[in-house]
Backbone bond lengths (Angstrom), bond angles and torsions (degrees), N, CA, C in turn:
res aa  C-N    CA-C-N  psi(-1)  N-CA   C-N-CA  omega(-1)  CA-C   N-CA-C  phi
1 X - - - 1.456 - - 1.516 108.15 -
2 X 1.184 107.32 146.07 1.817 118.73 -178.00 1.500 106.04 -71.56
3 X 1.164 101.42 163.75 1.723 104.64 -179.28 2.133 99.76 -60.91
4 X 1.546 96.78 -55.62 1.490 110.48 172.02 1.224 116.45 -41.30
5 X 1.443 140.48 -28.99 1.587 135.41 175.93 1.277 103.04 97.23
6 X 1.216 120.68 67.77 1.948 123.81 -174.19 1.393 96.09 -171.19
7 X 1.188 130.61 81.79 1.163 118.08 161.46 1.636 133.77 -92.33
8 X 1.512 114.05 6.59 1.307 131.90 -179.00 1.646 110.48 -52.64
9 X 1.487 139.48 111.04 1.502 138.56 160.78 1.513 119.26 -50.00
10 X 0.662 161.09 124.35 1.643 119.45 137.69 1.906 111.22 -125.81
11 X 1.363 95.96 165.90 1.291 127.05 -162.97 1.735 100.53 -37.56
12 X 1.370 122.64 156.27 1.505 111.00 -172.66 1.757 79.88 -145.42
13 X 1.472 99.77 113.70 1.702 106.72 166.88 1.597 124.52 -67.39
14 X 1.081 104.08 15.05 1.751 114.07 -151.61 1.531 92.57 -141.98
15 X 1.413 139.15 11.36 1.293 154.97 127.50 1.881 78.89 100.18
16 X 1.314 122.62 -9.50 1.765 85.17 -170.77 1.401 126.57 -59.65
17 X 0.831 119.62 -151.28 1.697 128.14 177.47 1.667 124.49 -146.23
18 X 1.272 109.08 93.25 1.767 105.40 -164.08 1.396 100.28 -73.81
19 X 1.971 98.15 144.83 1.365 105.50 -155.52 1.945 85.90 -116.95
20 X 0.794 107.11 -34.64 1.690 105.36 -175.09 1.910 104.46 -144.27
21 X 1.275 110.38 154.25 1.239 119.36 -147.88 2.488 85.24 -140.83
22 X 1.437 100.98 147.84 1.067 114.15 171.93 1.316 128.51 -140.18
23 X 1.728 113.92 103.70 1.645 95.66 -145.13 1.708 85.35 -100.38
24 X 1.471 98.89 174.62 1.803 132.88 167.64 1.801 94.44 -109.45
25 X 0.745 114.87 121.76 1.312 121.01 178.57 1.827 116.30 -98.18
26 X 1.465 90.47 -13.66 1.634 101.82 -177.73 1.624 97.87 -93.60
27 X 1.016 115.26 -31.93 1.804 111.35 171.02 1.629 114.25 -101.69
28 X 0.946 122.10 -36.64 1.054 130.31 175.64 1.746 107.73 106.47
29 X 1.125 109.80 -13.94 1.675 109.72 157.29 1.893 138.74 -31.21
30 X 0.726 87.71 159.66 1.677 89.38 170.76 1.371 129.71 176.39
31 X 1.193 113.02 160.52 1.693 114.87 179.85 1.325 104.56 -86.13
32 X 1.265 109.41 166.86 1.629 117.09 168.81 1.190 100.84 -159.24
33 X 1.460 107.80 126.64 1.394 133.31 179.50 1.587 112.17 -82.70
34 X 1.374 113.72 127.19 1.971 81.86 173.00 1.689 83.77 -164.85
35 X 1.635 119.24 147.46 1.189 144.31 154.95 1.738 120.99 -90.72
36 X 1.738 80.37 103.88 1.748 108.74 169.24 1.595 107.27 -100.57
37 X 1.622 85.70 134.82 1.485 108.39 -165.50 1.743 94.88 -72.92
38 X 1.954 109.83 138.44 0.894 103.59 154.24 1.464 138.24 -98.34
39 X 1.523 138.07 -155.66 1.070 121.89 145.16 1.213 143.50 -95.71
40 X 1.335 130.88 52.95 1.183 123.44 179.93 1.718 131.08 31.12
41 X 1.815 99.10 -84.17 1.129 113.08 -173.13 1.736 101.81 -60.16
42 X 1.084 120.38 -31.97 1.525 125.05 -173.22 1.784 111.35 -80.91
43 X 1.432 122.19 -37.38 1.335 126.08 -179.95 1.444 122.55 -113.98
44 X 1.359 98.48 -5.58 1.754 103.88 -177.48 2.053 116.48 75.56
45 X 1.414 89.87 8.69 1.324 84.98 -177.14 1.845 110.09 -156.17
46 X 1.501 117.16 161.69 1.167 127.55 -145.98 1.737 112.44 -71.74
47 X 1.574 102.81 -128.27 2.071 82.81 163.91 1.779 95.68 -110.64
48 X 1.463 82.79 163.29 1.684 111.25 -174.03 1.550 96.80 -90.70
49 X 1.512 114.64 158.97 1.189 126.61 155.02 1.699 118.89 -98.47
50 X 1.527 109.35 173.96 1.527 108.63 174.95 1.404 116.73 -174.41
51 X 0.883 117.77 157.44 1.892 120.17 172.31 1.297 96.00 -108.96
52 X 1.492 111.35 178.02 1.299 145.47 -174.89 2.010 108.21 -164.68
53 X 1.205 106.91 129.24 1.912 108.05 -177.56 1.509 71.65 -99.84
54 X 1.226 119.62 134.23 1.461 131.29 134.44 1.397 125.37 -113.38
55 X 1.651 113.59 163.13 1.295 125.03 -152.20 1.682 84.02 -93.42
56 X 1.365 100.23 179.77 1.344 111.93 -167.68 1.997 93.28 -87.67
57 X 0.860 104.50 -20.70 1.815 112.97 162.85 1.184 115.54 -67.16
58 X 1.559 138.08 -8.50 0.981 125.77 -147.37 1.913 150.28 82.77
59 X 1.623 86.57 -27.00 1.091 119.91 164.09 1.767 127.29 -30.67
60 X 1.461 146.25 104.96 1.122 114.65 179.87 1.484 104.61 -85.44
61 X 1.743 117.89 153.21 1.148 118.90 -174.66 1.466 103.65 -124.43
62 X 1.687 125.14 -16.48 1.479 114.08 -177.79 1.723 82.59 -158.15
63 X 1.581 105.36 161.14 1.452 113.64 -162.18 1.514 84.86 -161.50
64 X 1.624 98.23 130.29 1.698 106.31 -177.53 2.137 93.84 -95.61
65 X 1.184 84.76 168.07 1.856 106.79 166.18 1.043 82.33 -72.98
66 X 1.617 98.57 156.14 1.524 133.66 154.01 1.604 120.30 -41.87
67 X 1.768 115.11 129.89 1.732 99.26 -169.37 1.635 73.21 -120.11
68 X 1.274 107.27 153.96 1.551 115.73 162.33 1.487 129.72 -97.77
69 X 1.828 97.26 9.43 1.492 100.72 150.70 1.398 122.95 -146.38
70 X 1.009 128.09 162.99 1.965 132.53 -178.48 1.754 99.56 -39.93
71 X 1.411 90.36 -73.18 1.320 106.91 177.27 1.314 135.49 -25.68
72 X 1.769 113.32 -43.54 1.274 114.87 -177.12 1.357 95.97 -79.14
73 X 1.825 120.35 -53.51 1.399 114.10 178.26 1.197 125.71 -22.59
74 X 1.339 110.10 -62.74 1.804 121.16 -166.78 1.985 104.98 -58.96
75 X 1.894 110.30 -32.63 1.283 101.60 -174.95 1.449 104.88 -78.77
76 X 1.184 112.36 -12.36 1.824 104.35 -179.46 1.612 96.46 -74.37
77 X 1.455 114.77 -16.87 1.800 78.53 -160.29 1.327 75.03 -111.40
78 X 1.247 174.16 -100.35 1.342 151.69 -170.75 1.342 115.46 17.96
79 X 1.666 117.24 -60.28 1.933 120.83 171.27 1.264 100.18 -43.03
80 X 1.559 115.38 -71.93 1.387 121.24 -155.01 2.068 111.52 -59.49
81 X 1.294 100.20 -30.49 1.465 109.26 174.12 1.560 110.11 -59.73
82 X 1.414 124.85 -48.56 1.044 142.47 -173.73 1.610 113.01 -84.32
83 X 1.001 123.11 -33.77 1.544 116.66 174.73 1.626 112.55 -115.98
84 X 1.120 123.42 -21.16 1.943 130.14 -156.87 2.077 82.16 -63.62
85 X 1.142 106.15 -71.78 1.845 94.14 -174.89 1.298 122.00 -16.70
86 X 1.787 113.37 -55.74 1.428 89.44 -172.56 1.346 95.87 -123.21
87 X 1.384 122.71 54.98 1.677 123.17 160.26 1.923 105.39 -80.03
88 X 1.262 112.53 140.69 1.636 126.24 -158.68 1.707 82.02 -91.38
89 X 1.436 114.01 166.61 1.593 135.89 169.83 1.694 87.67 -103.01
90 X 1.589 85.25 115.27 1.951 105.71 147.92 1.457 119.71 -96.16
């Protein structure tokens, strides 16, 4: 079980591997962090990072671009934790 209280896996069609998970406990949502291997020979560069918001089903509901480090990953989903509630629809 995660420090966050979500210990559920599930299957990733996109071969990555989620390494840390960030739950909502009032929705049952969460982020999931995970490093998918890239191709090198194809992008010139090593593996990418990424999030995923999933539903408390499992469901994915939002999926970031590729970050080329942990670090930036984890600050994107920190922003979105911290501001996505009360961001307005344009």
């Amino acid at each position: 079980m995660s420090s966050q209280g979500h210990s559920t896996r599930h299957p990733d069609s996109h071969g990555g591997q989620p390494v840390a998970e960030a739950a909502n406990d009032q929705t049952g949502a969460w982020f999931e962090i995970y490093r998918a291997p890239a191709f090198p020979a194809a992008t010139g560069r090593g593996d990418e990072w990424g999030w995923r918001l999933r539903a408390a089903d499992g469901q994915i509901m939002a999926a970031s671009a590729p970050h080329d480090f942990l670090e930036k990953c984890r600050s994107a989903v920190a922003a979105l934790q911290a501001f996505a509630a009360g961001a307005r629809i344009e």
